[in-house]
C-alpha positions as a printed NumPy array, in Angstrom:
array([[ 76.514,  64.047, -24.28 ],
       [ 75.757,  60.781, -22.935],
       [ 77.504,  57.589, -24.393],
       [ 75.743,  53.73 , -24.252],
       [ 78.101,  50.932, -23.174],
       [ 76.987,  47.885, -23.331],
       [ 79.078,  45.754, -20.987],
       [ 78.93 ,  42.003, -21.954],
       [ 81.04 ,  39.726, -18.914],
       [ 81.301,  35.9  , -19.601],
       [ 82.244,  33.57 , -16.026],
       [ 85.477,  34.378, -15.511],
       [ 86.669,  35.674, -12.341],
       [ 87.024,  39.172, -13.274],
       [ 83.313,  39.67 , -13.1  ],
       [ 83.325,  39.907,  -9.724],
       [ 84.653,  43.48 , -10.092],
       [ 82.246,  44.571, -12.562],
       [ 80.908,  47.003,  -9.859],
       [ 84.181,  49.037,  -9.81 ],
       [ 84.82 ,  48.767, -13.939],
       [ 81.21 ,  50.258, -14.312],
       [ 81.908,  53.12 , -11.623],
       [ 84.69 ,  53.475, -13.918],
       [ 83.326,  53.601, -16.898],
       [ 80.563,  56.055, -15.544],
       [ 83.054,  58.525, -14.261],
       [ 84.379,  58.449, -18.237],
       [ 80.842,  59.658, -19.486],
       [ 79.589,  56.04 , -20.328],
       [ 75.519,  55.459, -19.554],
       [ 76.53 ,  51.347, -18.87 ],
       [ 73.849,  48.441, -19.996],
       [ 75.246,  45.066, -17.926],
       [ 74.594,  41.733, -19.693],
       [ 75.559,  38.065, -18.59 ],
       [ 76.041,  35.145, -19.776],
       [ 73.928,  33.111, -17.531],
       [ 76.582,  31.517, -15.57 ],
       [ 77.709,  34.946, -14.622],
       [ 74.982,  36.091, -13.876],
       [ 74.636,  32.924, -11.14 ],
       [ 77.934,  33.77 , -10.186],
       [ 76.481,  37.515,  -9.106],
       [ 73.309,  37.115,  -8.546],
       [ 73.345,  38.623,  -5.051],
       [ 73.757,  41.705,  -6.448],
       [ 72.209,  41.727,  -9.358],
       [ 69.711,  44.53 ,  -7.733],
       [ 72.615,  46.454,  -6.696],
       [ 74.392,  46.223, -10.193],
       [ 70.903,  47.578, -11.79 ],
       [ 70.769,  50.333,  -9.503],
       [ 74.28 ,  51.181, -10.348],
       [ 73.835,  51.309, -13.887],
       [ 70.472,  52.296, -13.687],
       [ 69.23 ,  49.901, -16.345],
       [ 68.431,  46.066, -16.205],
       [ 70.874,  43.958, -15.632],
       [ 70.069,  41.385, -18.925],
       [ 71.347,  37.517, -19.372],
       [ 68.548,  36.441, -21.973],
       [ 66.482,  37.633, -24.746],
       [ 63.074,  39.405, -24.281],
       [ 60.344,  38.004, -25.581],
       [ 58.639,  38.73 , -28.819],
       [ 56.443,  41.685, -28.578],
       [ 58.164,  43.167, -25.213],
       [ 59.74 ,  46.619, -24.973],
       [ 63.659,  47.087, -25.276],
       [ 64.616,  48.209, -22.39 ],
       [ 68.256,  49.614, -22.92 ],
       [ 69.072,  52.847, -25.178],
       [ 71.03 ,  51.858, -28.509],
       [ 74.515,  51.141, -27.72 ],
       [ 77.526,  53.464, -28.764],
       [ 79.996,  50.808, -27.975],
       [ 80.138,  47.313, -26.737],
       [ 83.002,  46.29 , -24.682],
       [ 82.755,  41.997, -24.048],
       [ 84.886,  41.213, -20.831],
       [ 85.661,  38.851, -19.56 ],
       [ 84.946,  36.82 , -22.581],
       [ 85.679,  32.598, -22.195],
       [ 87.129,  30.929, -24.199],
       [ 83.541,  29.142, -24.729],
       [ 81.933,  32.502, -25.398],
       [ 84.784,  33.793, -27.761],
       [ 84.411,  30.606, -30.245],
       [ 80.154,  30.737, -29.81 ],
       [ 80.662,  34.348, -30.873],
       [ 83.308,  33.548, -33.792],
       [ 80.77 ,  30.465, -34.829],
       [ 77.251,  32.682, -34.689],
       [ 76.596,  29.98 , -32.397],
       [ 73.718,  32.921, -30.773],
       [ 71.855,  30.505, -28.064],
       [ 72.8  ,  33.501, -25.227],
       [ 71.501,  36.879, -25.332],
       [ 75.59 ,  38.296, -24.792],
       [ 77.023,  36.573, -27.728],
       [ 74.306,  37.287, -30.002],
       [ 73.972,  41.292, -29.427],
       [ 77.662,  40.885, -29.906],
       [ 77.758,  39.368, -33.04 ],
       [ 74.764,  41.932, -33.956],
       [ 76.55 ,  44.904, -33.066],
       [ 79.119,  43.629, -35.35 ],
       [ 76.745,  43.745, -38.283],
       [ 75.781,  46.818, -37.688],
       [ 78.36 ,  48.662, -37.58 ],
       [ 79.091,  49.199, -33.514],
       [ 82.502,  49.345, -32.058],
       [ 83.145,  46.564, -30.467],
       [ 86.061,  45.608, -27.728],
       [ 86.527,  42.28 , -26.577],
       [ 89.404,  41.032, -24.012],
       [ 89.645,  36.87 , -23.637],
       [ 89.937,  35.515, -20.516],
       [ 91.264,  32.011, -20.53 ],
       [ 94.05 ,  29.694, -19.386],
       [ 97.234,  29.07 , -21.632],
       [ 95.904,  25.204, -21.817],
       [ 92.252,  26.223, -23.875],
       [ 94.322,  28.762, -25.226],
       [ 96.141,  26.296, -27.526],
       [ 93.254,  24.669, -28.77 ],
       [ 92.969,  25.194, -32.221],
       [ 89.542,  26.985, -32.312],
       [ 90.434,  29.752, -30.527],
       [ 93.029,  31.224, -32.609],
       [ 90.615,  30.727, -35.332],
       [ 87.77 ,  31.912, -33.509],
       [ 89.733,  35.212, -32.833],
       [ 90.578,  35.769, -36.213],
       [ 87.285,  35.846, -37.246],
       [ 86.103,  38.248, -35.015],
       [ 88.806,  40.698, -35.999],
       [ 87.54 ,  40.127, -39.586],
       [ 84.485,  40.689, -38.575],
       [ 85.966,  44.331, -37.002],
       [ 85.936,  43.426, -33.267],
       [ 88.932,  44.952, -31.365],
       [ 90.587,  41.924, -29.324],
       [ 92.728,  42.78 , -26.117],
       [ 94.467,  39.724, -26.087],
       [ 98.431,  38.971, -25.987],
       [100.795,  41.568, -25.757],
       [ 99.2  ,  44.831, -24.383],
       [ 96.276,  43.306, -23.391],
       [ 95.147,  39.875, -21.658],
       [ 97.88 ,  37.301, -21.433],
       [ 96.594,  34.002, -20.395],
       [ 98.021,  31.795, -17.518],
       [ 98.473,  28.239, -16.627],
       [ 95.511,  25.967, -16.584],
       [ 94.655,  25.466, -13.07 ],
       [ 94.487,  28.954, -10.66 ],
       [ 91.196,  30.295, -10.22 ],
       [ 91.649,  33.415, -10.99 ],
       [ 94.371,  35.264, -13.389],
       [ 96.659,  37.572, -11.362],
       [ 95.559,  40.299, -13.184],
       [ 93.104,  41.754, -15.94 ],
       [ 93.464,  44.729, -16.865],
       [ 90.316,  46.487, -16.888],
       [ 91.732,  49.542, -17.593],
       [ 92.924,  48.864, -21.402],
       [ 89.797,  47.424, -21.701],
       [ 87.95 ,  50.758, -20.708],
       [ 90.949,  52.737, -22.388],
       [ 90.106,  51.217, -25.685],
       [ 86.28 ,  52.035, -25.392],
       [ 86.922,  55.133, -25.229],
       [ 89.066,  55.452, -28.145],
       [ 86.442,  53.684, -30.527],
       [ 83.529,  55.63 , -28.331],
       [ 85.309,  59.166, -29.71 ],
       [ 85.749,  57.983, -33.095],
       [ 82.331,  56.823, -33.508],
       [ 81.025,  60.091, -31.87 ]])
């Protein structure tokens, strides 16, 4: 039986392994539906062809237009990672403007499992919106990797965080995947 990820990535650094996490997540059973924000998808949009013919879907980063076709099966699970710090608090807000955040906050309404790990730096961190912001979304039922045993943010300033850790990310995916199936 085949599962439907949809994999939501923000601009963050880690999205320039997406390749790898959705080889991963296809050699766990996952049939993987990659969507942008539009920043990210500037940030990979050299292979953007590649990363369609690796999932085998479209590779979305805004809304189709009234009347057009959906193109990707119904989702089983969403995981949303990396997700900013300005995607996290559009999300929390139902601030919908990009096609990530709102299928996010959708899937949330209707019942999908829904992962999300934060990628940010310690500084936007403290801002007081965030914490809020991820508070309501796990109200709203969204599973959030972040802090202890998932991501732990850094100091303001290196481009990249030394690690992410893809694989809770994917580990927790498949826990809500098997308990929705």
């Amino acid at each position: 039986m085949t599962r439907t990820l949809y994999l939501f990535c923000s601009a963050a650094p880690p999205v320039f392994d997406v390749a790898h996490v959705i080889e991963d997540a296809q050699s766990r059973g996952w049939d993987v539906c990659l969507g942008l924000t539009p920043t990210a998808a500037r940030w990979v949009q050299e292979s953007l062809d590649g990363l369609a013919a690796l999932t085998g879907n479209p590779v979305r980063w805004q809304y189709k237009l009234p009347g057009e076709p959906d193109v990707w099966p119904a989702a089983d699970a969403v995981l949303f990672a990396p997700a900013t710090f300005n995607s996290v608090n559009a999300w929390a807000l139902g601030l919908t403007d990009r096609f990530t955040v709102g299928v996010a906050a959708e899937a949330l309404g209707k019942g999908t499992p829904v992962v999300a790990m934060p990628c940010t730096n310690a500084a936007l961190a403290a801002h007081p919106q965030f914490e809020q912001s991820l508070a309501v979304l796990r109200g709203a039922g969204a599973e959030l990797l972040y802090g202890e045993g998932g991501f732990l943010p850094g100091p303001a300033g290196p481009d990249a965080p030394p690690h992410f850790p893809w694989q809770v990310a994917l580990d927790a995916v498949d826990r809500t995947g098997t308990a929705s199936a």
